[in-house]
C-alpha positions in Angstrom: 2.9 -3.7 -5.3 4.3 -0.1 -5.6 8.2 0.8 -4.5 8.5 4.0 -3.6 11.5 6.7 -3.1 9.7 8.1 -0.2 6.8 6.1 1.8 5.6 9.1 3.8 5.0 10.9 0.3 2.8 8.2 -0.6 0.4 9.6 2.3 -0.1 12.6 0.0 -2.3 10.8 -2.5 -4.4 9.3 0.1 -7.7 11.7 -0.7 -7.0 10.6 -4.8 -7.0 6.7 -4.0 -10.5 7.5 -2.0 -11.7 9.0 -5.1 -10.5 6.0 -7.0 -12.4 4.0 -4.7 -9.6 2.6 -2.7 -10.1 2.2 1.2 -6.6 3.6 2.6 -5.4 1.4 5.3 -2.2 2.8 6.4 0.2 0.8 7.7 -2.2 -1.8 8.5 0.0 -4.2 10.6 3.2 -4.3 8.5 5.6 -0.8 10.0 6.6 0.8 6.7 3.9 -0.6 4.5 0.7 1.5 2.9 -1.8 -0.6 2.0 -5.2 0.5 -0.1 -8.1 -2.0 -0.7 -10.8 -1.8 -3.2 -13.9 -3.7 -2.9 -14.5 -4.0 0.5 -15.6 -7.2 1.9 -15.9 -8.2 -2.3 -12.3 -7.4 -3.1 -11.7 -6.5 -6.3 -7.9 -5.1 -5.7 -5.6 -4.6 -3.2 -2.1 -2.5 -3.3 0.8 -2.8 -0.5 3.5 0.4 -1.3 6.7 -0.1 0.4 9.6 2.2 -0.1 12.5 0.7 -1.9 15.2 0.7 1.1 12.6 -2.2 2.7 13.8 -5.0 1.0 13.4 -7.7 3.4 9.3 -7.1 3.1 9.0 -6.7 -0.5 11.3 -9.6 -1.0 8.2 -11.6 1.1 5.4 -9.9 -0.4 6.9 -10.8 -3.7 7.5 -14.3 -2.8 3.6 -14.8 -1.0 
């Protein structure tokens, strides 16, 4: 998991996680959240990015 200063910054570094691999997923579901996948339907990592001032949702990624 990443914690950011500023989500929308995050969106920046989109095109480098697609040349890491990384499927970019947005928000995917969870307001606030990026989320990148790796693998595809074998996958091998997956990163949610929340930026710091969301507690309440890294408090219950943390704890998943």
């Amino acid at each position: 998991m990443l914690v950011v200063n500023g989500i929308g910054e995050l969106d920046a570094y989109s095109a480098q996680f697609e040349k890491l691999g990384y499927e970019v997923m947005g928000e995917f579901g969870i307001k606030g959240r990026r989320d990148f996948r790796k693998g595809e339907d074998d996958r091998t990592h997956q990163i949610h990015a929340f930026q710091y001032e969301n507690i309440q949702e890294i408090e219950r990624h943390l704890s998943f």
